[in-house]
N, C-alpha and C positions, 0 to 999 in steps of 0.2 A: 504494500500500500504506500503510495509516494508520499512524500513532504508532509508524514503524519502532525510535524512541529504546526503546520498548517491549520491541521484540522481543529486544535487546541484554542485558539485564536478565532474562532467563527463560530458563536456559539448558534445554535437550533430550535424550531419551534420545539416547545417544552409542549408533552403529552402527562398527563396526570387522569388516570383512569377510577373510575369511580371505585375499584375493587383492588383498594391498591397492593393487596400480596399476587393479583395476576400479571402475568407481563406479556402488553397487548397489542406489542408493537415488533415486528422484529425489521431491525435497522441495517442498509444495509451500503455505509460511507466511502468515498472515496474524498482525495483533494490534493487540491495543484496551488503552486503561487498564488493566493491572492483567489482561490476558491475552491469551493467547497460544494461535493455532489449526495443527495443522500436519497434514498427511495427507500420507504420507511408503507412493510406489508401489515396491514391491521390483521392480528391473530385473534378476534373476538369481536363479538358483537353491544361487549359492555360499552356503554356512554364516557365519555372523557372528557375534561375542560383542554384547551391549549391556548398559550401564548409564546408571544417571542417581546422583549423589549426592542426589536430596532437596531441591535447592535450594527449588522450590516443590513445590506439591500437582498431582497428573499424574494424568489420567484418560483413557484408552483405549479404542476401537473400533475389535475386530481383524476383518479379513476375510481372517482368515492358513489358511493349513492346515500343516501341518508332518509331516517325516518321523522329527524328533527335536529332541530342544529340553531344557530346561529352565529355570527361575524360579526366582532365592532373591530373596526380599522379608524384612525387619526384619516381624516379626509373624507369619509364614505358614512351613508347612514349603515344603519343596521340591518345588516341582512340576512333573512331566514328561508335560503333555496334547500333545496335536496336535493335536486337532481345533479348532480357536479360533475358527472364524467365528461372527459373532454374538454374539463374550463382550464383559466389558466387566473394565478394569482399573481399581484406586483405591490410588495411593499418597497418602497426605499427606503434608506439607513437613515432610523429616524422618526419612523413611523410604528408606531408599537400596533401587536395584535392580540385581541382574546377572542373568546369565545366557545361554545359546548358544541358536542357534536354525537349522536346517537346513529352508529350505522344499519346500514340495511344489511339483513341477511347473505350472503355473497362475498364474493372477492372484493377486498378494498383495499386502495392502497392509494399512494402520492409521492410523486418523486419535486425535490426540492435543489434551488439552483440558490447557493450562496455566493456570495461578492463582495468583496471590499472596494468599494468609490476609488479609494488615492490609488491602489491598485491600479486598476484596472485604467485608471481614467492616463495612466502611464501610456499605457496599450495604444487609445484609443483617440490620443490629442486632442486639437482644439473642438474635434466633432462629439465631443464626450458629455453628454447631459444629463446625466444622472440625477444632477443636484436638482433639475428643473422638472424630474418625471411624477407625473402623478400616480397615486396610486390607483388600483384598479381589482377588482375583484368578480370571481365566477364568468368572467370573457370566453368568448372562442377566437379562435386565430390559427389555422389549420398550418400554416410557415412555420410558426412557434413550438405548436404543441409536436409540429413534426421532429425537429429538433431537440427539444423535452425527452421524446420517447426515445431516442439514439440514447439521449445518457440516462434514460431508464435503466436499457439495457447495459450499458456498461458498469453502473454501478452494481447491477445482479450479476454479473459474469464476474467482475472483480479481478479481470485478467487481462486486459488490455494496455494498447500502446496510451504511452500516455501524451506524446503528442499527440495520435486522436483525441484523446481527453478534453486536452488543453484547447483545441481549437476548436471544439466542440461547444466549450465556456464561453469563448471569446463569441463564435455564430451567435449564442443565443442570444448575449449582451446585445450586439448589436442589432439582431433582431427586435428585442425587447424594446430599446432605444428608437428605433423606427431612423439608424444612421445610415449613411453611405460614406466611403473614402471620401474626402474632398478633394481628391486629385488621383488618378493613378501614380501609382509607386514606379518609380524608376526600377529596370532591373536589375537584378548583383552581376557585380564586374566579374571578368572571368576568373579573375584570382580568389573573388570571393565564394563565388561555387567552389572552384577546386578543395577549398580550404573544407566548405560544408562537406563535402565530400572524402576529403579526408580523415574528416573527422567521423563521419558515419561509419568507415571502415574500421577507422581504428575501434570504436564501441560496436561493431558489429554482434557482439556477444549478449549485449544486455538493453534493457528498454532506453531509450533517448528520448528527451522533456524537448516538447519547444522552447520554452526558454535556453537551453542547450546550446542549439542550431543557432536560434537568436543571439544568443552572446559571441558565438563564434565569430561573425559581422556584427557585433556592436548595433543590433538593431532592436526598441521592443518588439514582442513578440506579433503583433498586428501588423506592422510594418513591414516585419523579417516574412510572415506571410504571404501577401499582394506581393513583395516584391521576389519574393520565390517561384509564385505561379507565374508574374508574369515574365520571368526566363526561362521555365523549364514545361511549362504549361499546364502544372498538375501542382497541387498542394503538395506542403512538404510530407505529410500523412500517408498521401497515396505514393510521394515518391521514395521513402523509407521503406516500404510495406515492399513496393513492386522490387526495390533495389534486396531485400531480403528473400525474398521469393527466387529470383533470380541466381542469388545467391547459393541459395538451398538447391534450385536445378543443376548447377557446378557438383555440388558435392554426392549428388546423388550419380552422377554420372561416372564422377571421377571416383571414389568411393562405397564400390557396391555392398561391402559391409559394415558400412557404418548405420546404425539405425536413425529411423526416420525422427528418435525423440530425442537422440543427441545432434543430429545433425539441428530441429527443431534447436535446439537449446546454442549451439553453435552460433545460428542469425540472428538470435535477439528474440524469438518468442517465447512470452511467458511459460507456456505448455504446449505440448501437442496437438491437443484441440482445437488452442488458438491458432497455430502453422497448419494443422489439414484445414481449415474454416478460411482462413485466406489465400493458401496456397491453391484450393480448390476456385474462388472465385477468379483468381490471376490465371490460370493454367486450363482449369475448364476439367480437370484430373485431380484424385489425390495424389500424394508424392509416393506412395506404394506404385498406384498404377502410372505412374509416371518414369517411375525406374523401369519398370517389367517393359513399356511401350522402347527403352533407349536400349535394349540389350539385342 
């Protein structure tokens, strides 16, 4: 789990269940610089109060249904929906939340995007408004919640690249913000590839952060982004992943007995499952029948 020192520093909406020897949440955290992923599955159908004081900016993807509930947010009257699957929640740092919530029968759950402003707003330069975002509660937004649902998943798998991660944070920010670049990003000099490049090799063994990459070129991480894509034509995400895959096709070639979970572990994936799940999207084969197709 990355930059645990992270997760320490962002604190979460507080659940307080009405049965308090049950435990009716099961949590399930990740976090990067300057934020924090958490998808938190309700184990019960008992009633719970929750709050958060505002410490950071808190954004929400609920897949909740409710038999009764209510929401006081600083901005917003008080609102008593139930139906929530599909909304999306936006407090800024600064705006405190309470309220109860009694669920429906069923699956419920909600994944939670935490942020720190000075953070982020590093990232994100003069296009950075956070400080001017209103709050907003129980919306839909199908761009958003798409993105939401990416680092659902990631936080339940708990084994991912963390540059996905990371610019997965950044998407929603911006999404959230309703920004655009205010300019295209120049692209990196040829030296300054080489260098990223060099450096991916050399860590070829183990996960690599965007911030990583970005520090390499002394660029923040938004920045190091757009101007990544726009000289190589792909995110640094997809060009790490494809450049390890690729990788992993060498070894299986040149090394017929090496196994698929060391070799896995050789480019930098967390497990095996993660290397068949992308090696198969890249290749269109797992790396099993990918060896047997080279002999």
């Amino acid at each position: 789990m990355p930059y645990i020192a992270a997760m320490e520093i962002l604190p979460t909406l507080e659940l307080q269940f009405q049965d308090a020897s049950q435990v009716g949440a099961k949590k399930s955290p990740l976090a990067w610089r300057g934020f924090r992923v958490e998808h938190v599955l309700l184990t019960t159908d008992e009633g719970y109060d929750f709050r958060a004081k505002g410490d950071s900016c808190y954004l929400a993807y609920h897949e909740l249904m409710l038999t009764d509930g209510e929401l006081k947010m600083e901005g917003l009257p008080t609102l008593a929906k139930t139906q929530l699957r599909d909304t999306l929640t936006f407090a800024p740092e600064g705006c405190a939340i309470e309220g109860w919530a009694k669920p429906a029968r069923g699956e419920n759950s909600y994944t939670a995007l935490y942020f720190e402003p000075d953070i982020v707003s590093e990232e994100l330069g003069e296009r950075y408004a956070c400080a001017n975002a209103a709050p907003f509660a129980y919306v839909r937004n199908a761009g958003l919640a798409s993105t939401m649902i990416k680092l659902r998943d990631l936080a339940v798998r708990g084994d991912d690249d963390p540059l996905y991660a990371e610019a997965l944070c950044l998407s929603a920010t911006i999404e959230l913000l309703g920004m655009r670049p205010s300019r295209e990003a120049a692209p990196l000099s040829k030296a300054q590839l080489a260098r990223i490049q060099d450096f991916i090799f050399a860590n070829q063994h183990r996960a690599i952060g965007l911030d990583e990459l970005a520090d390499v070129v002394d660029l923040s991480r938004s920045h190091f982004s757009r101007a990544f894509k726009a000289t190589t034509g792909v995110g640094p995400y997809r060009f790490v992943s494809d450049w390890r895959v690729r990788r992993a096709q060498e070894m299986l070639r040149a090394v017929p007995d090496q196994s698929v979970e060391s070799i896995a572990q050789a480019v930098g994936f967390a497990s095996a499952g993660a290397f068949r799940r992308v090696f198969q999207q890249f290749a269109g084969t797992t790396p099993k029948q990918y060896r047997r197709q080279q002999r």
